[in-house]
Every structure is written in C-alpha cells, then in structure tokens.
C-alpha positions as semicolon CSV with decimal commas, in nm:
position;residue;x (nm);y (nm);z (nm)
1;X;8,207;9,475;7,020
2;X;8,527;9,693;6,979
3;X;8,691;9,759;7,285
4;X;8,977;10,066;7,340
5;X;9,198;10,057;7,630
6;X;9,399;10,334;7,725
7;X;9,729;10,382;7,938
8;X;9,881;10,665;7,820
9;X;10,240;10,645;8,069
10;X;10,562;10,443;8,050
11;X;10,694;10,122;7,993
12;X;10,640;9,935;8,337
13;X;10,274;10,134;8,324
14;X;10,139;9,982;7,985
15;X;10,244;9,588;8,116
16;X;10,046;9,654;8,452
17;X;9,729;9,755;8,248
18;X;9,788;9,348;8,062
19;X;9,560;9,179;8,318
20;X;9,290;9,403;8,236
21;X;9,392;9,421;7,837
22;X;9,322;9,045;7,830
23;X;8,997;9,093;8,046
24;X;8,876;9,319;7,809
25;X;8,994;9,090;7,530
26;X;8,794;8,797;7,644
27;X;8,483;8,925;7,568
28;X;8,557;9,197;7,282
29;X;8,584;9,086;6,936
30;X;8,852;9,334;6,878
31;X;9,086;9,547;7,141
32;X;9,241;9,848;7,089
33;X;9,534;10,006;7,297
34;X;9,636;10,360;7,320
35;X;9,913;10,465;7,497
36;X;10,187;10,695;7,463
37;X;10,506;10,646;7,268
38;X;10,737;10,509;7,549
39;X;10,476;10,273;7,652
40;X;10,375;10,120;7,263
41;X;10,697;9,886;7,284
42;X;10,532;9,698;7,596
43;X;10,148;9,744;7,411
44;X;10,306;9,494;7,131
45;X;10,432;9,231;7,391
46;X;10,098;9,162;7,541
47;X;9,847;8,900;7,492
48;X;9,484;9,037;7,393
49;X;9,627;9,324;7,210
50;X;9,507;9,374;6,830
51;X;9,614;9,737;6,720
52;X;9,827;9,957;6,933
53;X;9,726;10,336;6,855
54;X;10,026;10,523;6,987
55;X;9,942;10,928;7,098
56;X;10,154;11,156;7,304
57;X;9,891;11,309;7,555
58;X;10,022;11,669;7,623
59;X;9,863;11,568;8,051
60;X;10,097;11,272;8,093
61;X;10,450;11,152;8,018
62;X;10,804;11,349;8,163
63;X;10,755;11,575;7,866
64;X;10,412;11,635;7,741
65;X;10,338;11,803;7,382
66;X;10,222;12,136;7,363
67;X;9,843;12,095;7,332
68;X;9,798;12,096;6,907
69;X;9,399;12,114;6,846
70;X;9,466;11,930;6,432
71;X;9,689;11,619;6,657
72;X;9,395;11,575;6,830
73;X;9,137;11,586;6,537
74;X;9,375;11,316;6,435
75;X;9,292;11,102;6,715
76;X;8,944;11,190;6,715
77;X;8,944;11,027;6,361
78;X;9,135;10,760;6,413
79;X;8,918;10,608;6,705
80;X;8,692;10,329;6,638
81;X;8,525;10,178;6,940
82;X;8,257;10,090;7,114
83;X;8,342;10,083;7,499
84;X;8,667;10,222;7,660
85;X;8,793;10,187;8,000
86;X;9,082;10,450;8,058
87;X;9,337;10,337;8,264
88;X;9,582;10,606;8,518
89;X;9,794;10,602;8,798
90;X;9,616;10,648;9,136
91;X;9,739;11,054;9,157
92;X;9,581;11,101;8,763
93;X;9,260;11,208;8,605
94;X;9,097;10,998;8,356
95;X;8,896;11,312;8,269
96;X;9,098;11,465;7,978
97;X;9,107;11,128;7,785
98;X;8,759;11,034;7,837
99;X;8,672;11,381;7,704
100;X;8,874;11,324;7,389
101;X;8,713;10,954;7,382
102;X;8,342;11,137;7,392
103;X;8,441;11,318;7,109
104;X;8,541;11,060;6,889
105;X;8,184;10,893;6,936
106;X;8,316;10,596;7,221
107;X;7,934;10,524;7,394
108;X;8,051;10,361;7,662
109;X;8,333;10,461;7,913
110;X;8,502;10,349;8,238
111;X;8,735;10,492;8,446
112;X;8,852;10,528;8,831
113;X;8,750;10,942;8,915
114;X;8,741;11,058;9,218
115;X;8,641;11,427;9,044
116;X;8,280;11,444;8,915
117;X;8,267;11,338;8,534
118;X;7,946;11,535;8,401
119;X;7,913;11,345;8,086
120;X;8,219;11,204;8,026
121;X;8,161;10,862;8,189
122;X;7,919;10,614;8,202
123;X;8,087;10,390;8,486
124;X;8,304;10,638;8,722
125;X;8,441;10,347;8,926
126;X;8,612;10,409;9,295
127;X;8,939;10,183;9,355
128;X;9,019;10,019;9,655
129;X;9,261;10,202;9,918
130;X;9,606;10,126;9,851
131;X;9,529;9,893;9,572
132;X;9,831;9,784;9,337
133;X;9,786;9,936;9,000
134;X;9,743;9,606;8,842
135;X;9,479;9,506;9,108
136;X;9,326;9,859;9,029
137;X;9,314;9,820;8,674
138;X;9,140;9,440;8,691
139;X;8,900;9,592;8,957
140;X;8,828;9,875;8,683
141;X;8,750;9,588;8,429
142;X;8,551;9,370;8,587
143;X;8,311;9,643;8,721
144;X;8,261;9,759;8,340
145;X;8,174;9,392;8,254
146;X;8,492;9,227;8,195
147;X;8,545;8,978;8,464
148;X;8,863;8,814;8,512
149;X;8,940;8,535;8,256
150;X;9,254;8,384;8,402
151;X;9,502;8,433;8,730
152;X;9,586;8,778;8,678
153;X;9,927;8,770;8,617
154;X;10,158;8,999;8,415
155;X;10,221;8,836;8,117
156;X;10,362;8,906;7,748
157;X;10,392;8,734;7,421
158;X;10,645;8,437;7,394
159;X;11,009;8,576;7,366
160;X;11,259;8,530;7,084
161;X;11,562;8,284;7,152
162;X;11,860;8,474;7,296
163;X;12,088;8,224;7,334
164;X;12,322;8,446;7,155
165;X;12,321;8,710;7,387
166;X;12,276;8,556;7,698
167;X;12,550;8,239;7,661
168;X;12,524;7,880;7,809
169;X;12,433;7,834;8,171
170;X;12,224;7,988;8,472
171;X;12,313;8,379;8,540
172;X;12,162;8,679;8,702
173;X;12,077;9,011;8,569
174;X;12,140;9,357;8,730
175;X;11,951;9,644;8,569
176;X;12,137;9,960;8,692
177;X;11,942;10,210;8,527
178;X;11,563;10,371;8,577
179;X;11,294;10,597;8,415
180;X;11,448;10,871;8,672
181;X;11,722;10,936;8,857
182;X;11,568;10,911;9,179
183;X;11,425;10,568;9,138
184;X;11,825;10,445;9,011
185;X;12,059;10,272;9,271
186;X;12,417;10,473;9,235
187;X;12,657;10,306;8,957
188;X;12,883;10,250;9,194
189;X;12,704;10,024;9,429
190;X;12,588;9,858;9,105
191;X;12,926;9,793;9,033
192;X;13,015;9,659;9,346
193;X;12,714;9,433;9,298
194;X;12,831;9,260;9,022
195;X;13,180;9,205;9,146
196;X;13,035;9,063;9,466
197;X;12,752;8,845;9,269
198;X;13,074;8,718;9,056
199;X;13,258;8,642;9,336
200;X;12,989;8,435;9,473
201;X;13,000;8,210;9,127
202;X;12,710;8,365;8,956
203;X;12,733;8,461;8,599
204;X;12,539;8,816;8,584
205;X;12,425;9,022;8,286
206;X;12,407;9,380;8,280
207;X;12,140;9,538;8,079
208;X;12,051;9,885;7,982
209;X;11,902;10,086;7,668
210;X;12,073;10,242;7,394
211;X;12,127;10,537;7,569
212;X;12,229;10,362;7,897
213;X;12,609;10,226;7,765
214;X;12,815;10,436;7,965
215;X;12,654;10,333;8,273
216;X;12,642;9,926;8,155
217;X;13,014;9,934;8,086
218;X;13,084;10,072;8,361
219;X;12,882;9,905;8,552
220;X;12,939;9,545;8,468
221;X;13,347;9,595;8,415
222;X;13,547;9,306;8,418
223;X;13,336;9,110;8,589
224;X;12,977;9,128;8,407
225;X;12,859;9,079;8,066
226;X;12,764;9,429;7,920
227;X;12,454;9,410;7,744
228;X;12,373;9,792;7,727
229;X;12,245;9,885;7,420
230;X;12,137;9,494;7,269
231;X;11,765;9,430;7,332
232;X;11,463;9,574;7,180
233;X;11,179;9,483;7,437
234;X;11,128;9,160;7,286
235;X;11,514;9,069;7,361
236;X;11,460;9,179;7,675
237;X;11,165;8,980;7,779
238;X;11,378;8,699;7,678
239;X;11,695;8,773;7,843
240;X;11,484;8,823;8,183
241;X;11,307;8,506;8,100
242;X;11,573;8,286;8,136
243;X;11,758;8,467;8,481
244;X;11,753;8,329;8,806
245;X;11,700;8,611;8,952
246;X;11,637;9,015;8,838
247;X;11,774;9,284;9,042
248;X;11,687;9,653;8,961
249;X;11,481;9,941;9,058
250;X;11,127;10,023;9,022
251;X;11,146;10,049;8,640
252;X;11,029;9,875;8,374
253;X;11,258;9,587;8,370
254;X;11,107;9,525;8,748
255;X;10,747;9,438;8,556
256;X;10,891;9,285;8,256
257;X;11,049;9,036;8,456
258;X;10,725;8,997;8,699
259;X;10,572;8,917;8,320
260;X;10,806;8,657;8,232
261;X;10,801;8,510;8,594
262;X;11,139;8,559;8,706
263;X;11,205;8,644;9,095
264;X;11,304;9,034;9,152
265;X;11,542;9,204;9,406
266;X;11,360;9,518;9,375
267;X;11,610;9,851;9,461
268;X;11,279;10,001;9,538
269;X;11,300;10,394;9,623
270;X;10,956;10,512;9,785
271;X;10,896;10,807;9,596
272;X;10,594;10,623;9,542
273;X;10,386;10,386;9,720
274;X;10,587;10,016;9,730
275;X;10,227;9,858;9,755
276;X;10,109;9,987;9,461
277;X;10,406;9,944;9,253
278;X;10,567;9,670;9,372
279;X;10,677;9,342;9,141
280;X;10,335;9,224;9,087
281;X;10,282;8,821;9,070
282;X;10,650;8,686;9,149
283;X;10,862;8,593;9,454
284;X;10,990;8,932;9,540
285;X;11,314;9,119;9,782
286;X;11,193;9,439;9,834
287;X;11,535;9,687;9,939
288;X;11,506;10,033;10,032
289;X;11,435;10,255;10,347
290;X;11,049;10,288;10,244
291;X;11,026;10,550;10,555
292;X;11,248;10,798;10,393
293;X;11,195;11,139;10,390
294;X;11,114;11,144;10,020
295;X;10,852;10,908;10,049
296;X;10,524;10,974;9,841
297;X;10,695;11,308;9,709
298;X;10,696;11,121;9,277
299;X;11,056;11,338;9,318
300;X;11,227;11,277;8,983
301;X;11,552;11,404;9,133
302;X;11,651;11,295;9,474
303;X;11,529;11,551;9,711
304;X;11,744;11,396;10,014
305;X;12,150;11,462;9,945
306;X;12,310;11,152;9,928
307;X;12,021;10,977;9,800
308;X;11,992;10,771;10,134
309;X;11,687;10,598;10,062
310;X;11,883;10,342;9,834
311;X;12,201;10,410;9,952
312;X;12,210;10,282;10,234
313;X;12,198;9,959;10,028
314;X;12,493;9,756;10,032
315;X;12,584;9,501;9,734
316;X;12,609;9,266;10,033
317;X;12,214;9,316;10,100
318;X;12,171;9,257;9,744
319;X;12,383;8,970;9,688
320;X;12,193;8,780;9,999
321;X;11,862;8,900;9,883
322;X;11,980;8,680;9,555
323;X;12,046;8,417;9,733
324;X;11,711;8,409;9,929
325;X;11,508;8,366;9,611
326;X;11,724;8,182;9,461
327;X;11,660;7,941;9,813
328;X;11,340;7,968;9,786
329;X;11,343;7,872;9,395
C-alpha cells in the first residue's frame, strides 16, 4: 500500500503531524509527505518518512501562490498513492487538498471536516474538543486504520554531532525569534534573559535563522553565544538535543525540542489555543497571560499596544521557570 500524508503549514506544523507519519508508516509499504516549502526541512527529520513532495498550496502558508491551474496539473501527476489522510489545523479545511488528491486518482481519503465533503472523502473524521494537534492528528490515523505503533511522541531522525557549535559542558538555549511577531517575546527582555541566566552560572546559546542575526547578536551580547545564522534543521535538532533546558515562543524550535526531549520554557502568546499547541510530550513552563485580550484572535501582529500578553514577562520568571525543570530533571 502507498500511503500520502499531507500537512501543508510551517515548521512546528509538519513535526506535530510525526506521530501520525509513523502510524501511517507502520502499516504502509511506502509513505509519502506533502507539505509546503517551509515545512519540507522538518518532513526530512522524521522517522517513517520515504519521499517528501514539497507544494506551495495557494489556501495555506503567510503567503499563498496565486492559484496556477499547469502547478497543479503538476501535482496531479506527480501523486502516486493509494490512501491519504490530510492533515490541518483545527480552524482549516481539508476540502481543497482532498479535492486535488481525488483528482490525482488517491481512492481512499481521511480527513477531520466539519463542512460536508460530497465526494471528496471516504472517512470525514470529527476531532475531539480542544484536542492538541498532535493528539488530533493520531486520532485522525487510527480511525483510517492506522493505530498507534509506539508512545506518541514527537520524534526526528538522530542528529549530527555539534560539538563544534555548541562547546564543552551543560548550557541552555534561548530562541528569541518566532514565525510572527506576535508570537516573539521583545529582544529586549530576551536580552535581559540571557544576562540574568549567565549570571546565575548557566552557559546559554542563542539561536536564530539566517535571517534572524541582528536579533541573535543582539540578543545574546556579551554574555551568550550567538548562534544566529549556524544550523540547518538538522544542526538544530542537535543543538536542542543536548540543552538543559529550551526557552522560546510557540515556534518551531518549541516542537523541535519537544522531538528531541528537552524540557521547554514556553513564552507562549495565546493568539491561539495553549492546549492545542502547547510543547507536546516533555516537562513543560508555560509563561504568558493566556487571558489576554488577543486570545484566539491567530493576530500576526500584536493587536494589544505594548504587546502585554508576553510582556508582562520578566527574565526573572524565565530564569526561575529554568530552574524548575531543571529541579525537576
């Protein structure tokens, strides 16, 4: 049998639907995943994976494609499988992909839809109020015939060495940066994190993407090991692999390290549901006025001036929420 699954959002969104992936995988001789171009560097860390088929969906993603009918005769062509479960956020519609799934010949498909399907599924599957999206997405699985093989934990591939990058001894990492602004912690309380986590005699890596350098510098200063702009995903994993403890917002770093089983402080803002997005698997700080005005709003911008909802965080609340897991550790 050749399996598809499909997650077509982010990072962090492609290493919640790895549960499932490897549900599928245990009893499909061959699994495909399609997701979206920010989400194929997680799709080639996870276990169960054999091809990744990456597609820019012009209904998901910050900035969707215009709608190109020859891109998706492409995709039409280039799907071969047998049985697909399609994969979204609680707020999405499965509808569009399982449409473009019918028409490249998949027989059978899953999905959660809480819209009628017509023809366009053979399982429309209801998920459980207030279910985390990794919960959802097993729940999905198992109900198409893939029960769960193993705990159900976010996991990925094993990481490189990164020794070199990471240095001798135990350290923390703070992740200042997120997928949007409104999910980010300011750079200035980041800073003052890392002078306060220094001062308290841990070592603590900063990390950040290529386009994330200013902020790292910054960020880490003279007391923090910049790392902005030095790991591919797979660097990553391992750099989060061997902290004590992860601090950063509700971004992908939060479920990479959840993957790797390293305790989070998680700068969570609620523009969406803490339950259902929460570090999934690990011992877990969760910081953050979850009551705050913006709550449930998926704001990409702050909507609140002064951005109280993780504002209001000191690096005080962040540096004892480090050394609570690192107690309970």
């Amino acid at each position: 049998m050749k399996a598809l699954v499909t997650r077509l959002d982010s990072f962090g969104d492609v290493l919640l639907a790895g549960p499932a992936v490897r549900a599928v995988a245990a009893r499909a001789d061959h699994v495909t995943l399609l997701c979206g171009s920010r989400g194929a560097p997680a799709a080639r860390l996870l276990p169960g994976v054999d091809e990744v088929l990456v597609w820019d969906a012009p209904w998901g993603g910050f900035r969707p494609p215009d709608v190109d009918r020859a891109d998706i005769d492409a995709l039409v062509d280039r799907i071969d499988a047998d049985t697909a479960l399609v994969l979204t956020s609680f707020h999405q519609s499965p509808l569009p992909t399982a449409l473009v799934l019918r028409l490249a010949g998949v027989a059978h498909i899953a999905a959660d839809s809480v819209d009628y399907p017509g023809s366009l599924l053979d399982l429309r599957h209801q998920r459980a109020p207030h279910a985390h999206e990794a919960e959802a997405a097993l729940d999905l699985a198992e109900a198409a015939g893939f029960p769960r093989p193993d705990d159900g934990r976010l996991r990925v591939r094993t990481p490189p060495p990164v020794g070199d990058l990471t240095g001798a001894g135990p350290y923390v990492v703070l992740h200042p940066g997120a997928s949007v602004p409104a999910r980010a912690w300011s750079p200035e309380r980041s800073a003052e994190a890392v002078r306060e986590l220094a001062a308290a005699g841990h070592r603590v890596l900063v990390t950040g993407g290529p386009d994330e350098r200013d902020l790292t510098a910054y960020v880490a200063g003279g007391h923090g090991i910049d790392l902005g702009g030095r790991t591919e995903a797979p660097e990553l994993s391992g750099v989060l692999a061997g902290a004590s403890v992860v601090v950063t917002g509700n971004t992908a770093p939060a479920h990479l390290a959840a993957a790797v089983g390293t305790p989070v402080v998680s700068l969570f803002a609620p523009v969406v549901p803490a339950k259902r997005w929460r570090p999934y698997g690990v011992p877990y700080v969760l910081l953050g006025d979850q009551d705050a005005p913006c709550a449930d709003s998926r704001a990409r911008d702050c909507p609140v001036p002064g951005h109280p909802c993780l504002n209001t965080v000191t690096a005080t609340d962040v540096a004892a929420a480090v050394e609570k897991l690192l107690g309970e550790a």
